[in-house]
PDB file of N, CA, C and O in Angstrom:
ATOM      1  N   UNK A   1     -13.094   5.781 -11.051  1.00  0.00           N
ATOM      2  CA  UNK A   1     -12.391   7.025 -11.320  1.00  0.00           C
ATOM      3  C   UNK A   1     -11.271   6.787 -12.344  1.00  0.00           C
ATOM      4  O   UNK A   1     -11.156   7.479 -13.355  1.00  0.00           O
ATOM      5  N   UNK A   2     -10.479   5.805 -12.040  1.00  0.00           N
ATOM      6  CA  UNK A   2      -9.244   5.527 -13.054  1.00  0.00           C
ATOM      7  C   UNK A   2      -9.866   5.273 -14.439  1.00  0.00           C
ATOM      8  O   UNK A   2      -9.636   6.042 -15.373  1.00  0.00           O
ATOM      9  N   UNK A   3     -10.782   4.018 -14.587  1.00  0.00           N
ATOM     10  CA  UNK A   3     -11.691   4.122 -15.752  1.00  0.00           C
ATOM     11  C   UNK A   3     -12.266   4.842 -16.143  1.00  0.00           C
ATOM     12  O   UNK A   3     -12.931   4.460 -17.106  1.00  0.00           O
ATOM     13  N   UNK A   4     -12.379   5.800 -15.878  1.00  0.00           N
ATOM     14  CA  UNK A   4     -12.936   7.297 -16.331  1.00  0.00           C
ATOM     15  C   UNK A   4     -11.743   8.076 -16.949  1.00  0.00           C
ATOM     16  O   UNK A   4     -11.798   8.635 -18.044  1.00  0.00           O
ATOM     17  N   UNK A   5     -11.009   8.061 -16.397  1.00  0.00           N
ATOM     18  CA  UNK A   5      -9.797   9.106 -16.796  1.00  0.00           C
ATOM     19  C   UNK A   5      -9.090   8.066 -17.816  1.00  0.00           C
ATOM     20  O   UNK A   5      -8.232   8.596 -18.522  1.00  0.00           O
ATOM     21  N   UNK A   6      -9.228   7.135 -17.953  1.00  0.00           N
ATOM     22  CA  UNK A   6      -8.875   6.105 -19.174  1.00  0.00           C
ATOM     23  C   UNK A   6      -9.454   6.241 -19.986  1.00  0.00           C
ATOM     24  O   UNK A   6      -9.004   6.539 -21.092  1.00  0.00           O
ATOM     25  N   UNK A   7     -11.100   6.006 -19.628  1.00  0.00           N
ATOM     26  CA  UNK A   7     -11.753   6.107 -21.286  1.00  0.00           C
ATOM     27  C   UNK A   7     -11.567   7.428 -21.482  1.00  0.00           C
ATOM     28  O   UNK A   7     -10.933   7.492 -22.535  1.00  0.00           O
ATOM     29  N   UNK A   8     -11.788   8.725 -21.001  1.00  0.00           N
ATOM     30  CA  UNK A   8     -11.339   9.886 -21.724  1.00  0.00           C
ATOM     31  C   UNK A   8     -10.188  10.030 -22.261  1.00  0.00           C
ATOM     32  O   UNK A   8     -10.201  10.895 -23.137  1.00  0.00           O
ATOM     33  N   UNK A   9      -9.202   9.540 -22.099  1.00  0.00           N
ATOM     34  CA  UNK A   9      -7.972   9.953 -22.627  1.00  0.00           C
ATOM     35  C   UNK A   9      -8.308   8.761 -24.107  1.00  0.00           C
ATOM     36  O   UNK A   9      -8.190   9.220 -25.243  1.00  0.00           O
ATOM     37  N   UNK A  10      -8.665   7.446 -23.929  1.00  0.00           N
ATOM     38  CA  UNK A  10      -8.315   6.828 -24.602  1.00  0.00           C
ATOM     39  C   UNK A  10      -9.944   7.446 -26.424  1.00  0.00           C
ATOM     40  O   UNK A  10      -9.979   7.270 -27.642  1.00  0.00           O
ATOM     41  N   UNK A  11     -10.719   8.021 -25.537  1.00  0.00           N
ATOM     42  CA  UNK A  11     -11.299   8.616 -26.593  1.00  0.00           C
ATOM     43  C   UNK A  11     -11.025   9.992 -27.225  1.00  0.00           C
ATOM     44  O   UNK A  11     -11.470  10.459 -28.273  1.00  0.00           O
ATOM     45  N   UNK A  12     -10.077  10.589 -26.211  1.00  0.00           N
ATOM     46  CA  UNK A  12      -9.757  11.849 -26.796  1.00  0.00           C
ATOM     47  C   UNK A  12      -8.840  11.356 -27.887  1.00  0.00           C
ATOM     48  O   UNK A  12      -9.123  11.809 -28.996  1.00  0.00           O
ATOM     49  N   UNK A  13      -7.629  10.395 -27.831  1.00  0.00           N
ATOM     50  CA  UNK A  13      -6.801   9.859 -28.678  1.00  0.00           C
ATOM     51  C   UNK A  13      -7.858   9.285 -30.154  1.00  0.00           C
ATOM     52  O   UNK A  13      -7.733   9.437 -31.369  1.00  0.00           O
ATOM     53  N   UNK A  14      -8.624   8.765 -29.507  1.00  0.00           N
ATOM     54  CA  UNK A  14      -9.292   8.233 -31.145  1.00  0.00           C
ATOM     55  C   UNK A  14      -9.861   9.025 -31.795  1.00  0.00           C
ATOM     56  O   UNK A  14     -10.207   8.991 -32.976  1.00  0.00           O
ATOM     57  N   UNK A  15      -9.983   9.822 -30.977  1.00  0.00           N
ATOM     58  CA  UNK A  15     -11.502  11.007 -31.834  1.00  0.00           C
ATOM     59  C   UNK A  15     -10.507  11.767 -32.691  1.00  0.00           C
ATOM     60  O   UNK A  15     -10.942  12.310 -33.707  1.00  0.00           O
ATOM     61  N   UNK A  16      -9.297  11.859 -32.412  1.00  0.00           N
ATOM     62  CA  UNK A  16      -8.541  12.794 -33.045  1.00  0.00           C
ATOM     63  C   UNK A  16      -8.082  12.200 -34.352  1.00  0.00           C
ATOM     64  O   UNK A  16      -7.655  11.046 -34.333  1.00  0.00           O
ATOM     65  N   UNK A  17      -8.132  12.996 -35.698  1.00  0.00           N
ATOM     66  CA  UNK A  17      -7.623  12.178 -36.927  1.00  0.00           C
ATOM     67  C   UNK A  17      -6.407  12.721 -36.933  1.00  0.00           C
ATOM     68  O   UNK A  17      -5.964  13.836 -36.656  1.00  0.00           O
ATOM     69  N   UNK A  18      -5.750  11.255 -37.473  1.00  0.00           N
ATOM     70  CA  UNK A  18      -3.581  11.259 -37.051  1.00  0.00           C
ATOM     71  C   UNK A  18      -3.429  10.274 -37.913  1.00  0.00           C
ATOM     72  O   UNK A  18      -4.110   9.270 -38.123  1.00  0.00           O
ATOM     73  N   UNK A  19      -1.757  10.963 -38.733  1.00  0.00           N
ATOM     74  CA  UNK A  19      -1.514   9.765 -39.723  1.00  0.00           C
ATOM     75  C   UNK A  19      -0.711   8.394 -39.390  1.00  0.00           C
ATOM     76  O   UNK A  19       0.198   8.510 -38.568  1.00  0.00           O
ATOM     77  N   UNK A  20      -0.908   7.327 -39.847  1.00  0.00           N
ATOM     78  CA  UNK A  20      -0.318   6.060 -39.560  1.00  0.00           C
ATOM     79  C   UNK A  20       0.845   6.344 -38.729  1.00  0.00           C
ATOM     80  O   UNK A  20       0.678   5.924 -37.584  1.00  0.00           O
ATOM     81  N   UNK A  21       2.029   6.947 -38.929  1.00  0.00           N
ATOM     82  CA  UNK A  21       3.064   7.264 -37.911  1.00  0.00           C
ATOM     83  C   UNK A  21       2.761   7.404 -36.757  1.00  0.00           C
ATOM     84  O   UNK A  21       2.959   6.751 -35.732  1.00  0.00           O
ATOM     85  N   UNK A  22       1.974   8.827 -37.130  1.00  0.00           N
ATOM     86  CA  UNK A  22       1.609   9.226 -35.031  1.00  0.00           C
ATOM     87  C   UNK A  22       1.027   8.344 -34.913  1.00  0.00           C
ATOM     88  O   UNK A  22       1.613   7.561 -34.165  1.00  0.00           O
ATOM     89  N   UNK A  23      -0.353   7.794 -35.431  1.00  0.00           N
ATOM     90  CA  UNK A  23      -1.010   6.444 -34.177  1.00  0.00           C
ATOM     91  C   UNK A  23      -0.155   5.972 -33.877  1.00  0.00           C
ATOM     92  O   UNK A  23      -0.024   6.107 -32.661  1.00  0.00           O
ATOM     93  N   UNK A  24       1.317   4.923 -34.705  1.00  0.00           N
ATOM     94  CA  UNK A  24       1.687   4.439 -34.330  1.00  0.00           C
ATOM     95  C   UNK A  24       2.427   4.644 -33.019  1.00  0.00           C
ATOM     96  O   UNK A  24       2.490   3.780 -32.145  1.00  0.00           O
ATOM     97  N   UNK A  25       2.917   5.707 -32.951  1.00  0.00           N
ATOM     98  CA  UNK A  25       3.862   6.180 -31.924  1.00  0.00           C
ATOM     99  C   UNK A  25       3.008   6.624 -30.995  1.00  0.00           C
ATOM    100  O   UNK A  25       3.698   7.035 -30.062  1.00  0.00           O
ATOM    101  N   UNK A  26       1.681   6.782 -30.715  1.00  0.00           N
ATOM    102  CA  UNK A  26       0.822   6.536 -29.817  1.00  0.00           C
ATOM    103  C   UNK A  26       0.510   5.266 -28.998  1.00  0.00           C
ATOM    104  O   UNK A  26       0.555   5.150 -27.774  1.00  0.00           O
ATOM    105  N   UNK A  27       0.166   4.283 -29.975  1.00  0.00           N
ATOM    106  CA  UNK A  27      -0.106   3.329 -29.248  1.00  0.00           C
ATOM    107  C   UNK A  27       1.257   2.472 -28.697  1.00  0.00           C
ATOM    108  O   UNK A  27       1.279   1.559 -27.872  1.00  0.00           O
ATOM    109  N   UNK A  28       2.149   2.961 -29.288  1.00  0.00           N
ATOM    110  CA  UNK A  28       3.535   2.140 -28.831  1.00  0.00           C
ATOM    111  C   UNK A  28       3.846   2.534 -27.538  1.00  0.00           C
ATOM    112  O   UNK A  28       4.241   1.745 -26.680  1.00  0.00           O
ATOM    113  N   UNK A  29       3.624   4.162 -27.299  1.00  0.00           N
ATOM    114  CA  UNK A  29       3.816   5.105 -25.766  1.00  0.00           C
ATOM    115  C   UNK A  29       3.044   4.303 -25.189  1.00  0.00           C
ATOM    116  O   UNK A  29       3.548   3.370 -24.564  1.00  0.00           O
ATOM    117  N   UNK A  30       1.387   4.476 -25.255  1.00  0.00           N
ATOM    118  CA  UNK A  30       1.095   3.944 -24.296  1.00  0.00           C
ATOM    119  C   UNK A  30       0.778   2.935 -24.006  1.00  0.00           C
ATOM    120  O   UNK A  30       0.003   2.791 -23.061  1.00  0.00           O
ATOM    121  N   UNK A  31       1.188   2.033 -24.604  1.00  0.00           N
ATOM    122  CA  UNK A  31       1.788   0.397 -24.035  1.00  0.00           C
ATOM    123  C   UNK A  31       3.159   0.288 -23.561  1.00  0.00           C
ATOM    124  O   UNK A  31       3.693  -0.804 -23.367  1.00  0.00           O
ATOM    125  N   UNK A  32       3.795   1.522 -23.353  1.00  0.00           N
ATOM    126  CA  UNK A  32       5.521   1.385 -22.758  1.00  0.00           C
ATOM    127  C   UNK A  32       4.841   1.862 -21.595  1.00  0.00           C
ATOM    128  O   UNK A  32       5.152   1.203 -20.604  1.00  0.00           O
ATOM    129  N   UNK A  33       3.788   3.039 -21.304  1.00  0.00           N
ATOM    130  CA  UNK A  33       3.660   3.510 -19.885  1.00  0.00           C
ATOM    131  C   UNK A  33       2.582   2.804 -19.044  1.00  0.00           C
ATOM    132  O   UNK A  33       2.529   2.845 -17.815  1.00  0.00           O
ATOM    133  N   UNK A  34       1.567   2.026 -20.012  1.00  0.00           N
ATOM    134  CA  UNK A  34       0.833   1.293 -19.440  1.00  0.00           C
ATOM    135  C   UNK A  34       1.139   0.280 -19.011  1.00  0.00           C
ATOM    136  O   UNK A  34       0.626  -0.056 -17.944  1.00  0.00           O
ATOM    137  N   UNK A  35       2.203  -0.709 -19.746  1.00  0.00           N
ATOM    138  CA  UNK A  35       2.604  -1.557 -19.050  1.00  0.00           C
ATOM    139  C   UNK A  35       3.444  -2.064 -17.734  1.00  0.00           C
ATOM    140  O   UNK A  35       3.308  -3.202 -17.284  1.00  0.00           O
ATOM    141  N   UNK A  36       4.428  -0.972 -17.107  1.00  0.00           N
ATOM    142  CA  UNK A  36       4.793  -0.719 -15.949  1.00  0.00           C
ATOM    143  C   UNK A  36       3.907  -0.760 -15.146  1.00  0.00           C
ATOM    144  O   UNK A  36       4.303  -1.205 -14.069  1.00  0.00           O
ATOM    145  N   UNK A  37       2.399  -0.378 -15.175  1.00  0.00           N
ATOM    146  CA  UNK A  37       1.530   0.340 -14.165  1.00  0.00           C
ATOM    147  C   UNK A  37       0.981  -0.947 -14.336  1.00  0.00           C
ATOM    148  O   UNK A  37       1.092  -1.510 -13.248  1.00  0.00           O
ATOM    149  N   UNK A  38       0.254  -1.960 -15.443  1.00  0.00           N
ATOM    150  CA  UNK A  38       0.012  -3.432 -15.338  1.00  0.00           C
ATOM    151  C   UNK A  38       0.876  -4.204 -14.243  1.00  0.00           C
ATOM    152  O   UNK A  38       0.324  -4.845 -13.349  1.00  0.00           O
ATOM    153  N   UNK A  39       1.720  -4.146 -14.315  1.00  0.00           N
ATOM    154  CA  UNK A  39       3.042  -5.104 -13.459  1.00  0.00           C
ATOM    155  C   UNK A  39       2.797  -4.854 -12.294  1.00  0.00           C
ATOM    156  O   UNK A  39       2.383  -5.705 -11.507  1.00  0.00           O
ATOM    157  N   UNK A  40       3.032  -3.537 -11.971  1.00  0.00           N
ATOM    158  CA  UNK A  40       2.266  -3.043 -10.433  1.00  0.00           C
ATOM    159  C   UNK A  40       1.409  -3.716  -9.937  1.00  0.00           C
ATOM    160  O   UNK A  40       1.380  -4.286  -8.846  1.00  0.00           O
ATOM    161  N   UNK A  41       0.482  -3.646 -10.969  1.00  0.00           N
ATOM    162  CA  UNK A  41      -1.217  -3.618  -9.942  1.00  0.00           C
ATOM    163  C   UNK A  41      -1.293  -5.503 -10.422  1.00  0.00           C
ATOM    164  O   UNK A  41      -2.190  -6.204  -9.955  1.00  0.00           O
ATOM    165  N   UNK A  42      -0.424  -5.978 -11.204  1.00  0.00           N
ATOM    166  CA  UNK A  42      -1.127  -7.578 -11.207  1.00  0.00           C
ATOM    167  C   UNK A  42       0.233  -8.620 -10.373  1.00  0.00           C
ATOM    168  O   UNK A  42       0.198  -9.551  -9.569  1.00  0.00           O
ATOM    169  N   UNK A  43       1.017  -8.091 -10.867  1.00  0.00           N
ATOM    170  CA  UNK A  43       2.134  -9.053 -10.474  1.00  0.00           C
ATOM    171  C   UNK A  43       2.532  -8.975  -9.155  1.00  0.00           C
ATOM    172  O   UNK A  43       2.432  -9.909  -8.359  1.00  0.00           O
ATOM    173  N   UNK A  44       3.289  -7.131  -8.732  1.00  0.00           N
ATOM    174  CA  UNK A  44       3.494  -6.950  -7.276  1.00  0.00           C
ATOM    175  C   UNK A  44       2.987  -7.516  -6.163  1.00  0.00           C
ATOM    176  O   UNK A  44       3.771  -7.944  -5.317  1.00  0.00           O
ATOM    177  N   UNK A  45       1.439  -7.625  -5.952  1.00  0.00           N
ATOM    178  CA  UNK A  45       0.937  -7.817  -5.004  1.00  0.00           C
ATOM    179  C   UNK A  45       0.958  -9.535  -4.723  1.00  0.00           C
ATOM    180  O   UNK A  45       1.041 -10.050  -3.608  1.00  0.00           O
ATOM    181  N   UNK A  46       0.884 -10.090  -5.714  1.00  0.00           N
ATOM    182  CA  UNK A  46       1.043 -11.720  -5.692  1.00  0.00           C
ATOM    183  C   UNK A  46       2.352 -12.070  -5.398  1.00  0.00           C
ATOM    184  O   UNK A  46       2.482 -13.256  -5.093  1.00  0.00           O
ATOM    185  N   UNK A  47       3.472 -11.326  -5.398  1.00  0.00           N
ATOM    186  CA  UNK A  47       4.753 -11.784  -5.117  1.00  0.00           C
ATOM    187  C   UNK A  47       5.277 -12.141  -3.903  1.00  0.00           C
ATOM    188  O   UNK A  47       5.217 -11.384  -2.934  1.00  0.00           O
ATOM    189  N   UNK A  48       5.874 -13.415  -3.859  1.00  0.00           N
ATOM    190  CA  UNK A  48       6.117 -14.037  -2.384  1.00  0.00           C
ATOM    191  C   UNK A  48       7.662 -13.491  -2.091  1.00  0.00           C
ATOM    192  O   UNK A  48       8.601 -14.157  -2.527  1.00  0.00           O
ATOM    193  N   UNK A  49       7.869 -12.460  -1.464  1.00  0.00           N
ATOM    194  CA  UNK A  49       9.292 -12.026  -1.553  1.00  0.00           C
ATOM    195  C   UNK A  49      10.226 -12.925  -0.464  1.00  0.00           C
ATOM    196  O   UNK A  49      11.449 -12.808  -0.540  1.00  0.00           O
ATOM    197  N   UNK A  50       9.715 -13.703   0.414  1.00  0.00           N
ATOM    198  CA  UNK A  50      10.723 -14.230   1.225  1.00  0.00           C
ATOM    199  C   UNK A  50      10.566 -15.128   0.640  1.00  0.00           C
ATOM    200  O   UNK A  50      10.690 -15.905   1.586  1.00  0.00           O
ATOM    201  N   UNK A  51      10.289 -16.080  -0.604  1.00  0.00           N
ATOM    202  CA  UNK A  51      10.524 -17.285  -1.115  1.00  0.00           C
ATOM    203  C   UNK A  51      11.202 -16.756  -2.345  1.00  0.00           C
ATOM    204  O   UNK A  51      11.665 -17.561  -3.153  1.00  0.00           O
ATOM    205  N   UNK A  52      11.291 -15.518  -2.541  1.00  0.00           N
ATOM    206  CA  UNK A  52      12.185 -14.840  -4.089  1.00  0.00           C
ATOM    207  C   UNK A  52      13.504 -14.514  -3.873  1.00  0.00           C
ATOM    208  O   UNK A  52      14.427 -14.600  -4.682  1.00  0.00           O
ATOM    209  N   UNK A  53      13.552 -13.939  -2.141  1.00  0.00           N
ATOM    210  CA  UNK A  53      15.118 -13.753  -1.585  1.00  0.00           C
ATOM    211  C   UNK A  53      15.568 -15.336  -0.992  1.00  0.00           C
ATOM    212  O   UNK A  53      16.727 -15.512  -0.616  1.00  0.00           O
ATOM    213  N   UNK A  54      14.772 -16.220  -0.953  1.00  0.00           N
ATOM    214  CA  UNK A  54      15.573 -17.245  -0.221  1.00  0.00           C
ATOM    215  C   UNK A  54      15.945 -18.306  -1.698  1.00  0.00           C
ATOM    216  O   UNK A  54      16.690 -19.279  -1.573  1.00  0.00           O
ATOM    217  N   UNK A  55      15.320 -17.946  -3.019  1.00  0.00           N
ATOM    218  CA  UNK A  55      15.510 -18.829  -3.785  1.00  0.00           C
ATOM    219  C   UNK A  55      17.100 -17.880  -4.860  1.00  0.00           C
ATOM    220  O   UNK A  55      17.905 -18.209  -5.731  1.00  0.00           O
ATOM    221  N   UNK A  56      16.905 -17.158  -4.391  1.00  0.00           N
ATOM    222  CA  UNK A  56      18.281 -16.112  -5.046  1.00  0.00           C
ATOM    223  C   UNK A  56      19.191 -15.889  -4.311  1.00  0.00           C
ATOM    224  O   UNK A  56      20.264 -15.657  -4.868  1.00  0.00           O
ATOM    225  N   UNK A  57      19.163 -15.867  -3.045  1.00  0.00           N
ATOM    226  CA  UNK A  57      20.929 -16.120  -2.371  1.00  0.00           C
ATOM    227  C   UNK A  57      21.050 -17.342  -1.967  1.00  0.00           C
ATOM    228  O   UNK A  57      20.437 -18.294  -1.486  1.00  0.00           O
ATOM    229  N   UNK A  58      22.482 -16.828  -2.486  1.00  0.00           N
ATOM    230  CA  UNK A  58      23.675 -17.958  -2.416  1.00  0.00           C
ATOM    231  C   UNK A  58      24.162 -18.799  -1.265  1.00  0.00           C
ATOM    232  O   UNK A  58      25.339 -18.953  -0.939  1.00  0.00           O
ATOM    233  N   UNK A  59      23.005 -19.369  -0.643  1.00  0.00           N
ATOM    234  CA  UNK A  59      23.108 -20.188   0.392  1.00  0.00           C
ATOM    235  C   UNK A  59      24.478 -20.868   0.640  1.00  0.00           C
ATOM    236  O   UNK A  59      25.160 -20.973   1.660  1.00  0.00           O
ATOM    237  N   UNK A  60      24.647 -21.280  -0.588  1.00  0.00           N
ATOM    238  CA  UNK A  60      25.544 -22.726  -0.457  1.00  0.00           C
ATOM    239  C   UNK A  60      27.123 -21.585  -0.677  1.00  0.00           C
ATOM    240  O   UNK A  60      27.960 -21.484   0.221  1.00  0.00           O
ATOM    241  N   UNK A  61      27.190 -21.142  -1.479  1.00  0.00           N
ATOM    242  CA  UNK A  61      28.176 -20.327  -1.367  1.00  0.00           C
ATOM    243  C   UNK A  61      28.941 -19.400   0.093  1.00  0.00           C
ATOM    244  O   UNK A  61      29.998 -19.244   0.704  1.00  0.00           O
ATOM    245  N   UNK A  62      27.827 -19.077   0.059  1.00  0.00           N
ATOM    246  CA  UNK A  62      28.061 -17.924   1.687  1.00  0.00           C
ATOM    247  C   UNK A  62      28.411 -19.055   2.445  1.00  0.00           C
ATOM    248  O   UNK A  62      29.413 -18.830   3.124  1.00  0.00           O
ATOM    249  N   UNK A  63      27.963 -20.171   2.577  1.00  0.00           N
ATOM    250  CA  UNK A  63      28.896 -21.023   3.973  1.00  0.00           C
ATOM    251  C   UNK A  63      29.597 -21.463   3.827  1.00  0.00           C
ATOM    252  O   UNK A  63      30.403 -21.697   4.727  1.00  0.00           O
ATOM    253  N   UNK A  64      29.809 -22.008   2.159  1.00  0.00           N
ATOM    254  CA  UNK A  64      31.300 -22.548   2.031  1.00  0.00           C
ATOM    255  C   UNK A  64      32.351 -21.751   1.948  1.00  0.00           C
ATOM    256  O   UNK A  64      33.445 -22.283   2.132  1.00  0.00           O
ATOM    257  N   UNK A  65      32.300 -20.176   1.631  1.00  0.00           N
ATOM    258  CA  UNK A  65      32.990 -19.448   2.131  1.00  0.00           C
ATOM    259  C   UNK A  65      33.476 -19.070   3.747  1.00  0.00           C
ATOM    260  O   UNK A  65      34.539 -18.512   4.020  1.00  0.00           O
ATOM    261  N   UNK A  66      32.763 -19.372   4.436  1.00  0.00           N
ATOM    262  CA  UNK A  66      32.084 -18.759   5.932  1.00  0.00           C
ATOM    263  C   UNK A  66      33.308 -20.069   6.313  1.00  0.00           C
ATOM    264  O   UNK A  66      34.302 -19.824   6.997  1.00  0.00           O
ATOM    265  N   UNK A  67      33.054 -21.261   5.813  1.00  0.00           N
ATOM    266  CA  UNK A  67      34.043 -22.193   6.271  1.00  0.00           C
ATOM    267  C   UNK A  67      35.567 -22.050   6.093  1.00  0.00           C
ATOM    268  O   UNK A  67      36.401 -22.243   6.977  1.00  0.00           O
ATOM    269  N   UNK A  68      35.791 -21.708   4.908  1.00  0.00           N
ATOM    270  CA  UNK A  68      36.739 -21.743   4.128  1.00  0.00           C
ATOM    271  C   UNK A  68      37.499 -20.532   4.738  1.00  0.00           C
ATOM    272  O   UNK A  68      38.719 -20.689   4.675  1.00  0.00           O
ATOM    273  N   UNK A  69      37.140 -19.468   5.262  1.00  0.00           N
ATOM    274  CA  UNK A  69      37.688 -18.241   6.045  1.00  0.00           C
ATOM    275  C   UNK A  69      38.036 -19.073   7.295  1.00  0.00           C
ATOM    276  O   UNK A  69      39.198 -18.982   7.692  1.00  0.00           O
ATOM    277  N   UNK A  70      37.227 -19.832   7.937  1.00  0.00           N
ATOM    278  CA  UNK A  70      37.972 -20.081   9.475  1.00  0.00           C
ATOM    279  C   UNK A  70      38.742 -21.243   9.356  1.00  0.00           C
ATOM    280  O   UNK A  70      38.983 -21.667  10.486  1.00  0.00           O
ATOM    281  N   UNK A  71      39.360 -22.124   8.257  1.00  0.00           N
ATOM    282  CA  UNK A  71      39.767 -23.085   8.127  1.00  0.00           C
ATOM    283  C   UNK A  71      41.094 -22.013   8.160  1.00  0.00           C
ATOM    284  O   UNK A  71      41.967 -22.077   9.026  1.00  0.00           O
ATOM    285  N   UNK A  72      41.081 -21.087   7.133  1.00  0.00           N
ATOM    286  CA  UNK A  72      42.589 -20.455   6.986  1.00  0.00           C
ATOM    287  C   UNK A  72      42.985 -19.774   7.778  1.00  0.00           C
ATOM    288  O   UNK A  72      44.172 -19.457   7.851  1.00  0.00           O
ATOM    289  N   UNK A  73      41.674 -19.202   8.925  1.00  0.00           N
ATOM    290  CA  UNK A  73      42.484 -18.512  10.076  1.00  0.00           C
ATOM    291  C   UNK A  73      42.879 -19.798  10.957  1.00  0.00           C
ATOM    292  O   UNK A  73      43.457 -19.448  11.986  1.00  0.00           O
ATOM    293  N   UNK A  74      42.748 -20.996  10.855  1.00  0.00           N
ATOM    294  CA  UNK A  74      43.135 -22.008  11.679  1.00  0.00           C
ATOM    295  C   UNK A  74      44.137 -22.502  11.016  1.00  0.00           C
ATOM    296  O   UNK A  74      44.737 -23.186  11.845  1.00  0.00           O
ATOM    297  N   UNK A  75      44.935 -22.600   9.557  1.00  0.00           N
ATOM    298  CA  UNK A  75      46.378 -22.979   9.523  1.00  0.00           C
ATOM    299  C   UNK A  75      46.823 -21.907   9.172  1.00  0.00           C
ATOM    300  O   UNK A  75      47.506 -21.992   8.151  1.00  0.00           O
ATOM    301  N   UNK A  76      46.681 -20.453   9.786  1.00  0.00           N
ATOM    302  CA  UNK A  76      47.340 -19.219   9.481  1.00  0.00           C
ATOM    303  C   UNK A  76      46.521 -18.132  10.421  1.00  0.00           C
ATOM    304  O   UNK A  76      45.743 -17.196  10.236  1.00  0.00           O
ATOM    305  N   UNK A  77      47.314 -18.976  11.828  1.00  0.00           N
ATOM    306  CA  UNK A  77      46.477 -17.979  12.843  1.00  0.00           C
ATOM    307  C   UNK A  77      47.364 -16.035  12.640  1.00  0.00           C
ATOM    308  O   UNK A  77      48.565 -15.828  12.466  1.00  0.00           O
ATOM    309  N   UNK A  78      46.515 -15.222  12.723  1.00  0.00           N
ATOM    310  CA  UNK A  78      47.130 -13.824  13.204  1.00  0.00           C
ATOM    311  C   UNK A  78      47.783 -13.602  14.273  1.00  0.00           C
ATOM    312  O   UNK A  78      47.187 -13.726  15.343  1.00  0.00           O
ATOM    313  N   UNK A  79      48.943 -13.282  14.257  1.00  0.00           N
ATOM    314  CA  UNK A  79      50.134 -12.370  14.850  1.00  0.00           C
ATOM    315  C   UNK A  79      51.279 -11.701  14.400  1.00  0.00           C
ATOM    316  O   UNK A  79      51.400 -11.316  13.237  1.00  0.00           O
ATOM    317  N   UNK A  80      52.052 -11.560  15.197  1.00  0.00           N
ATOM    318  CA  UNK A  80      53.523 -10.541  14.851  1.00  0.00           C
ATOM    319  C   UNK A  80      53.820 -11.191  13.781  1.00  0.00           C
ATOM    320  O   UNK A  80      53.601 -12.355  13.447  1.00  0.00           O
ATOM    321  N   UNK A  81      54.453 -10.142  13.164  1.00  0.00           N
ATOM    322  CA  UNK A  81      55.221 -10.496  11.798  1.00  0.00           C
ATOM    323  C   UNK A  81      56.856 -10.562  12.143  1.00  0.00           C
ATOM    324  O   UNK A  81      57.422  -9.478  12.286  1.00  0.00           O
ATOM    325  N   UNK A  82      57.664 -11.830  12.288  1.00  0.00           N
ATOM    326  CA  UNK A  82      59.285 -10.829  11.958  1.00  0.00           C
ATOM    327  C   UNK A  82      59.709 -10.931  11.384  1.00  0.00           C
ATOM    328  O   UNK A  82      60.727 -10.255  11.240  1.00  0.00           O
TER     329      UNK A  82
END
């Protein structure tokens, strides 16, 4: 079905005579809208997302912070102010 509605569009586009500009600005469109919909259907589905979120946060950061907060509530415990 999709290949159907592809080759028609993509023969209605050729059959039509258009000067160097418009093709150009034809085929430039639809390689800006086709290619989003490529990415989708080839890349998305192969993507390992819990090895993409565990290789992009900041492991090492977040605990040396995580430390670094209870070190200072331990030489600057909370209470009264006078």
């Amino acid at each position: 079905m999709v290949g159907a509605v592809a080759g028609g569009l993509l023969g209605g586009l050729t059959g039509v005579p258009m000067s160097w500009g418009i093709a150009v600005a034809v085929g430039l469109a639809s390689f800006l809208i086709l290619l989003p919909i490529l990415a989708l259907v080839l890349v998305l589905p192969a993507t390992d997302w819990d090895e993409l979120k565990e290789r992009l946060t900041p492991n090492v950061t977040i605990d040396t912070t995580k430390e670094t907060i209870e070190w200072v509530r331990e030489q600057m415990p909370l209470g009264r102010k006078s």
